[in-house]
BASETOR-351648 format. One record per residue (C-alpha): residue number from 1; chain; x, y, z. Coordinates in pm, 1 decimal. Layout:
N
MARFI_pos_unit_px_py_pz
MARFI_NUM_A_X_Y_Z $
...
This chain:
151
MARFI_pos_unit_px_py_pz
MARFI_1_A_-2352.5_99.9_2195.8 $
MARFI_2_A_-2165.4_483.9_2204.1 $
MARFI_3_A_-2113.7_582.6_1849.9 $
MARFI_4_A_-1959.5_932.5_1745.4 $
MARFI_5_A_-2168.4_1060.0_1401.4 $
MARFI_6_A_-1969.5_1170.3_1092.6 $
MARFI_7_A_-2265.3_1319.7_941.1 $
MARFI_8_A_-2551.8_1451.0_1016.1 $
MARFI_9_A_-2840.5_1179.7_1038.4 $
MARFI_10_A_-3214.6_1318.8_1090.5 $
MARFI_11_A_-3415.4_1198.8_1435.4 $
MARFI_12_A_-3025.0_1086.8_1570.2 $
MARFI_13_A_-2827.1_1379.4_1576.5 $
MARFI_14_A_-2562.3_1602.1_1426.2 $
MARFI_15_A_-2199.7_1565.1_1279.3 $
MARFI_16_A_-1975.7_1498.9_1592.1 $
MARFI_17_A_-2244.3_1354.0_1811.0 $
MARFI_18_A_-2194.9_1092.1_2037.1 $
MARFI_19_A_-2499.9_890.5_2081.8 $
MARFI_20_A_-2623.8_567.1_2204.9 $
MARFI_21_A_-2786.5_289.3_1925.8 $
MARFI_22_A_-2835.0_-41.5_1912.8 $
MARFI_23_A_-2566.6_-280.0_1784.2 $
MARFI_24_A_-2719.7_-391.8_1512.4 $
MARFI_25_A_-2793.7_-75.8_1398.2 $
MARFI_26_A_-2440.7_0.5_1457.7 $
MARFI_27_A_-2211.7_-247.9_1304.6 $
MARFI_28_A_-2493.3_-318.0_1004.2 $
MARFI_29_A_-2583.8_0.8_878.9 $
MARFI_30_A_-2393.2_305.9_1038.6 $
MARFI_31_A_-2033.8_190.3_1059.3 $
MARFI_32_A_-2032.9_1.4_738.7 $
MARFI_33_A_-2190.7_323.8_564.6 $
MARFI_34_A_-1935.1_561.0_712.4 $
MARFI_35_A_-2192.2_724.7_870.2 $
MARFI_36_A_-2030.7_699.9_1228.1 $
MARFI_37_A_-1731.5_543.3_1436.9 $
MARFI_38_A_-1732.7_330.5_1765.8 $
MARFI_39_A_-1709.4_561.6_2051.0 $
MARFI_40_A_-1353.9_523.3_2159.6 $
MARFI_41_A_-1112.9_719.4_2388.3 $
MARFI_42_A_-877.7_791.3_2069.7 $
MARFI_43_A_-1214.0_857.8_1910.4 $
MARFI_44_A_-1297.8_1120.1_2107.6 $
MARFI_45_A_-1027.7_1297.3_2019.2 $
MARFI_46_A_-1082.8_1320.2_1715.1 $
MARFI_47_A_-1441.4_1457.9_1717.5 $
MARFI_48_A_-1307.1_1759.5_1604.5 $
MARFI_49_A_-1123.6_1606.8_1321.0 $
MARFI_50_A_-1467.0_1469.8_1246.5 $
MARFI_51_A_-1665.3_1778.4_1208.1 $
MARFI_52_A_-1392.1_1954.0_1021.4 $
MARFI_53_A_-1419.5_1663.6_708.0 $
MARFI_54_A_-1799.6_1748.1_720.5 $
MARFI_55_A_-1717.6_2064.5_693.0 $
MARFI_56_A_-1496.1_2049.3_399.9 $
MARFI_57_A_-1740.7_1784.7_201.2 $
MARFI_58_A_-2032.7_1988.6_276.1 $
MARFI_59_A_-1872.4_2310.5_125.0 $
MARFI_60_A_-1758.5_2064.9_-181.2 $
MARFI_61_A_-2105.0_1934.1_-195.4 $
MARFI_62_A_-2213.7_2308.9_-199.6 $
MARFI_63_A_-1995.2_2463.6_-452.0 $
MARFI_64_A_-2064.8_2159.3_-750.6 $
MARFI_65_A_-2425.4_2251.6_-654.7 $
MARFI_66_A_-2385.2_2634.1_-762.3 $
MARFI_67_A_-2183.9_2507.5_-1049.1 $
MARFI_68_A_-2522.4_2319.1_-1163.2 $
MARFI_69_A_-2768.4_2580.3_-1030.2 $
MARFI_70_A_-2554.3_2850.9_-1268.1 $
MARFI_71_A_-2598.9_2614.6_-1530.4 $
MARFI_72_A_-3003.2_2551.1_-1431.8 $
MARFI_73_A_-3128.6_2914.2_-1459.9 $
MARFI_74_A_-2974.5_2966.8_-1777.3 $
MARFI_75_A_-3204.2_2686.9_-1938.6 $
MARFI_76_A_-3548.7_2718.9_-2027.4 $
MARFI_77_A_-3790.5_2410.8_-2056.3 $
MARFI_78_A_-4095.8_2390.2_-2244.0 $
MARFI_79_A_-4369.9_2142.3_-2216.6 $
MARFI_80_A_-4627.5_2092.9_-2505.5 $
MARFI_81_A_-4929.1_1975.4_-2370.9 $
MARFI_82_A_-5283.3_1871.2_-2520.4 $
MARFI_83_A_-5510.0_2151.5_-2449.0 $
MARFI_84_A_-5926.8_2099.3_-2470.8 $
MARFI_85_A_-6173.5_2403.3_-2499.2 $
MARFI_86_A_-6080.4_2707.5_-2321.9 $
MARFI_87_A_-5684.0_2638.1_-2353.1 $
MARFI_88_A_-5748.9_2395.7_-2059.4 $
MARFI_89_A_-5511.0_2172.5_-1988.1 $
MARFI_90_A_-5573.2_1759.8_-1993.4 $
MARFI_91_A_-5416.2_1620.3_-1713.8 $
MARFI_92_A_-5140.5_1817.1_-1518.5 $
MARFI_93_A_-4727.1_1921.3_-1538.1 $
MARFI_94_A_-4589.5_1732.4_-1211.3 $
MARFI_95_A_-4220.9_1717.2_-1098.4 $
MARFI_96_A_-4229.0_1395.7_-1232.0 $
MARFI_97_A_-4243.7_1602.2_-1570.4 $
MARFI_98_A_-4031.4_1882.1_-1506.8 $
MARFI_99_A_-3748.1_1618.3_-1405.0 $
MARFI_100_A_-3831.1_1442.6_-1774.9 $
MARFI_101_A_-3764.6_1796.5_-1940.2 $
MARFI_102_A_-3480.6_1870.3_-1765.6 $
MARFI_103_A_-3303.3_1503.2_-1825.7 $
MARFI_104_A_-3367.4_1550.6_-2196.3 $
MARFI_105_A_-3150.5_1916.9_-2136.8 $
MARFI_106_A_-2898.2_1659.4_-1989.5 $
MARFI_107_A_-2947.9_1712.5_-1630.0 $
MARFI_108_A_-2983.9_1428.8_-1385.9 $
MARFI_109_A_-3248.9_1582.0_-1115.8 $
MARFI_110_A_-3462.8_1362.5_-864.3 $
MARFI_111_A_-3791.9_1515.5_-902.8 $
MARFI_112_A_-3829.0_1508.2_-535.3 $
MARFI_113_A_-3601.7_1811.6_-526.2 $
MARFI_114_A_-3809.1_1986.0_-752.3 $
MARFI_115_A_-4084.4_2167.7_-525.1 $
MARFI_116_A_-4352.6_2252.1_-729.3 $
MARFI_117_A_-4694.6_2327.2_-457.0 $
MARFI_118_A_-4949.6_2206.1_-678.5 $
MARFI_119_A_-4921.0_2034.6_-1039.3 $
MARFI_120_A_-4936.5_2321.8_-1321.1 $
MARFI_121_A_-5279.8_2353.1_-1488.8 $
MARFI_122_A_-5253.1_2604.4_-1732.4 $
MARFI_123_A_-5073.1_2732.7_-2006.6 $
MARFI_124_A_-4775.5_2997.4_-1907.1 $
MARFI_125_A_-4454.5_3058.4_-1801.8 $
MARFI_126_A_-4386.0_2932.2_-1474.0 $
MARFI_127_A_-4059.4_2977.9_-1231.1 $
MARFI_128_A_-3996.1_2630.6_-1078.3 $
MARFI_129_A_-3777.7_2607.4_-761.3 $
MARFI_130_A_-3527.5_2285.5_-712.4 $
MARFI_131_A_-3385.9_2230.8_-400.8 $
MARFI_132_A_-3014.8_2108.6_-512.2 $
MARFI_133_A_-2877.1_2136.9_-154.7 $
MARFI_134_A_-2971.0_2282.3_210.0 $
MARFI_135_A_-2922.8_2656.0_100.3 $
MARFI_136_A_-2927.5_2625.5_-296.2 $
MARFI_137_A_-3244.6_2686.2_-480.4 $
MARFI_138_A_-3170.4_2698.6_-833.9 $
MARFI_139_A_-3514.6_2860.2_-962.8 $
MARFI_140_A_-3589.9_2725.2_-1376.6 $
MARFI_141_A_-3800.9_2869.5_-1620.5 $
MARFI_142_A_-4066.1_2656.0_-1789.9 $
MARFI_143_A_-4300.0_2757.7_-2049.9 $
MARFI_144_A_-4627.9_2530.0_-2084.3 $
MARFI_145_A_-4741.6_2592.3_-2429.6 $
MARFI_146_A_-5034.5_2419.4_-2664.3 $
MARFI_147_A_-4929.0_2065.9_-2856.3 $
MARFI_148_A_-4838.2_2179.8_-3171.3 $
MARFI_149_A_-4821.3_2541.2_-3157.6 $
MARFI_150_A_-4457.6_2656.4_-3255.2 $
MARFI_151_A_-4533.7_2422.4_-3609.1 $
């Protein structure tokens, strides 16, 4: 079945696209999701229609995600964390607690947009990158400080 994309979809193609699926996987998931449209002569015309509404949510999209990275790099998190001998850390900071921190500032982030390479270990201060859309990074300060320190 020839189906025209309205959005991008990765390993089947780009806004605009018209590509061949199976039906199933046409009138269950990608019609009924908005994702595409049968492939049909008055269709066609309209593929540029099509791209131009992608372009105009993607730049929507884009501009509430400055809004939020403005708002993200003027924060600064700070994680108290049980230290042993040698200010070493037990256990690790993981996206899984920078996305904790930042909820508690009142942000909603999936910590799978927050890229750290390798848990944090040690007691700093740290620039953390999250990914909020293709091209905005919104980089947040986080201090990692001793349990009990600032009392």
């Amino acid at each position: 079945m020839k189906v025209i994309l309205r959005d991008d979809i990765k390993g089947l193609g780009a806004c605009g696209e018209v590509v061949e699926v199976k039906g199933g996987y046409a009138r269950n998931y990608l019609i009924p999701n908005n994702l595409a449209t049968m492939a049909t002569a008055g269709n066609l015309k309209a593929i540029d229609e099509i791209k131009k509404q992608k372009n105009i949510r993607d730049n929507k999209r884009k501009r509430e995600a400055e809004k939020i990275k403005d708002k993200l790099e003027k924060i600064s998190l700070t994680a108290e964390v049980q230290v042993g001998e040698e200010d070493k850390l037990f256990g690790s900071v993981t996206a899984a607690n920078v996305a904790a921190l930042l909820k508690n500032q009142g942000f909603e982030i999936d910590k799978h947009l927050i890229h750290l390479d390798e848990p944090i270990k040690a007691l700093g201060i740290y620039t953390v990158p999250i990914k909020l859309e293709k091209d905005v990074i919104a980089n947040v300060k986080i201090w990692i400080v001793k349990k009990g320190e600032g009392e």
